[in-house]
Backbone bond lengths (Angstrom), bond angles and torsions (degrees), N, CA, C in turn:
res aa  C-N    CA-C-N  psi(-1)  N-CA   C-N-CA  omega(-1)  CA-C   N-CA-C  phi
1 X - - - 1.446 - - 1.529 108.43 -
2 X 1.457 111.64 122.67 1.367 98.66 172.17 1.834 108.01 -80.47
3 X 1.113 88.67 152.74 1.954 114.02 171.75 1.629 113.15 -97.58
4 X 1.243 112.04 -18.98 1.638 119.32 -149.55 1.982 95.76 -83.04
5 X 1.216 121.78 114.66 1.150 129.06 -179.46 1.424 105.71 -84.66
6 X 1.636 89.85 128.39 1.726 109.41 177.63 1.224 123.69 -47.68
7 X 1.440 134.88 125.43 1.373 117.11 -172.15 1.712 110.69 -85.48
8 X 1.821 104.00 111.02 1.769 102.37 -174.15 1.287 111.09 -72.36
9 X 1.456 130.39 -15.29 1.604 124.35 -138.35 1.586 99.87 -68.08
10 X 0.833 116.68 -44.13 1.841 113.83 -178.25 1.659 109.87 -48.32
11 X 1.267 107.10 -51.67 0.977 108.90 -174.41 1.721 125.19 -76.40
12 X 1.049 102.11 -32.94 1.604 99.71 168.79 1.621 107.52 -78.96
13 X 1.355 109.64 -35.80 1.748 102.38 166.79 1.441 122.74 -32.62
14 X 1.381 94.78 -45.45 1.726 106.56 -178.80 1.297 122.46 -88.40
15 X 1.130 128.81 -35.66 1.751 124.59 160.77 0.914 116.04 -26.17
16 X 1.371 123.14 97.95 1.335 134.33 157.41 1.492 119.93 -103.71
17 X 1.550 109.51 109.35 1.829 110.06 -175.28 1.568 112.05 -104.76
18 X 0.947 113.41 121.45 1.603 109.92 -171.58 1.864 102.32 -66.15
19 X 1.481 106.15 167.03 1.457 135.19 -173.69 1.777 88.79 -59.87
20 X 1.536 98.12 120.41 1.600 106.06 155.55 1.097 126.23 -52.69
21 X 1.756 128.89 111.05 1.385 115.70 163.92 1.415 114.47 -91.42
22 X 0.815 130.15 136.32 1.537 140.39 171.18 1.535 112.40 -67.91
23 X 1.092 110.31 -21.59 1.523 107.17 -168.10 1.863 99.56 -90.05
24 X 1.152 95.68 -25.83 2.012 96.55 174.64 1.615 118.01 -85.29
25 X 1.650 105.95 -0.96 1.511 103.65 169.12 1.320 125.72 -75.07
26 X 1.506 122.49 126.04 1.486 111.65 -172.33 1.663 102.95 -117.97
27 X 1.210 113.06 177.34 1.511 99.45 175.31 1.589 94.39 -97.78
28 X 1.682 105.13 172.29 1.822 121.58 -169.42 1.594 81.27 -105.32
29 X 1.224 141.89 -43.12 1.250 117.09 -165.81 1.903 115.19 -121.74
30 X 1.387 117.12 168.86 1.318 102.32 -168.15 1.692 89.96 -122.95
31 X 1.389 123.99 41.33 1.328 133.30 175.44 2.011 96.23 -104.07
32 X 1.006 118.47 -31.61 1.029 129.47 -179.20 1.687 124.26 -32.68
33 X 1.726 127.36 115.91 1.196 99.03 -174.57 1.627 126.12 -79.63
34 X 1.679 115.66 -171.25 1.129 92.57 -152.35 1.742 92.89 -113.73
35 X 1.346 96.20 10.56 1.880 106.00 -171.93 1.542 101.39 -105.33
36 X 1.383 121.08 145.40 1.581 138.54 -152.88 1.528 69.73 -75.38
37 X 2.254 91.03 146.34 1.611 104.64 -178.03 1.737 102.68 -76.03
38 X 1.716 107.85 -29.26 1.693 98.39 160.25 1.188 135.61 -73.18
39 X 1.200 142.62 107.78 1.440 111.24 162.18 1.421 145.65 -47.02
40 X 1.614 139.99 157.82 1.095 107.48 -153.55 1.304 94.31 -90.67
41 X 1.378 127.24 -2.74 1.837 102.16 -170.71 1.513 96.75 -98.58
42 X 1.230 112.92 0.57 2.122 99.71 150.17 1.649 114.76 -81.86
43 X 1.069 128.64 -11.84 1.191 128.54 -145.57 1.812 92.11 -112.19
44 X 1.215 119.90 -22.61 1.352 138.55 149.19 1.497 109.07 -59.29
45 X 1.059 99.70 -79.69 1.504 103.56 171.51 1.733 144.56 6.03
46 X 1.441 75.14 -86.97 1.104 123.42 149.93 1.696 126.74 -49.38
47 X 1.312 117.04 -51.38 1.595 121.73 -174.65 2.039 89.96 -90.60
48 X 0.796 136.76 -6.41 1.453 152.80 143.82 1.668 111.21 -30.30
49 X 1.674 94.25 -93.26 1.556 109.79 170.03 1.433 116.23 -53.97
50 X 0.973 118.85 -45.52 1.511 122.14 170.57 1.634 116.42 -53.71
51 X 1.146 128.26 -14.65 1.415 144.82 -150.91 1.668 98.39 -115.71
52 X 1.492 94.86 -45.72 1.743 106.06 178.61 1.615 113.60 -71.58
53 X 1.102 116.04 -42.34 1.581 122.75 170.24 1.401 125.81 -79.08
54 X 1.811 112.22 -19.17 1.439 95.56 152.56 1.035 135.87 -35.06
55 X 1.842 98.89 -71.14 1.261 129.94 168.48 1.285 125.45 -54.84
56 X 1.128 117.54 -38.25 1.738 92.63 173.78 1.662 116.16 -80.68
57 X 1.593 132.32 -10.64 1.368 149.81 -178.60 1.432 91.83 -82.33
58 X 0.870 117.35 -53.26 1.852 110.25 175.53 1.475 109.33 -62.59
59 X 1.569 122.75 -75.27 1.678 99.63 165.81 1.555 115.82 -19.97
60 X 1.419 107.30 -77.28 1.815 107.43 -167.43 1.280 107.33 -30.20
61 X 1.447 121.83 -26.89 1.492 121.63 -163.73 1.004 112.68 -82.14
62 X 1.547 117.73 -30.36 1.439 123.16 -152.81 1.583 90.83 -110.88
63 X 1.324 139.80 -16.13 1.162 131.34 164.43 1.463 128.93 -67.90
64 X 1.917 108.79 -34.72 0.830 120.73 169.32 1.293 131.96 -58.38
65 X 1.677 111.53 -35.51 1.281 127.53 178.12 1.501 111.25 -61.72
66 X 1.110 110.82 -28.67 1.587 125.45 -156.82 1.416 105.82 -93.58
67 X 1.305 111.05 -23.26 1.406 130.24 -170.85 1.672 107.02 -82.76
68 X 1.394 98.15 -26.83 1.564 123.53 -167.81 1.479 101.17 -55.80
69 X 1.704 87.63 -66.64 1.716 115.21 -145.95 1.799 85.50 -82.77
């Protein structure tokens, strides 16, 4: 068995992948449904909790600073 690891660096040096357009993505199959895989009252939810931990990580921040000085 070899052990000896391939040397990639050339090759990932050179990979160059152009900028994702979104507008050239198509789907591969037409089984696909046609309703968002989130629903929106998770997606609320969700942008909710996300909304709550900004804000309280920003306080922590700004208390901390204050706590500093």
């Amino acid at each position: 068995m070899n052990t000896n690891q391939d040397d990639t660096t050339s090759s990932i040096n050179s990979l160059q992948l152009s900028e994702l357009d979104p507008a050239s993505i198509t789907a591969l199959s037409d089984n696909l449904a046609n309703t968002p895989i989130i629903p929106e009252f998770l997606k609320e939810s969700v942008n909710v909790v996300l909304s709550f931990l900004r804000k309280n990580i920003l306080n922590l921040v700004i208390n901390q600073r204050q706590n500093n000085n």
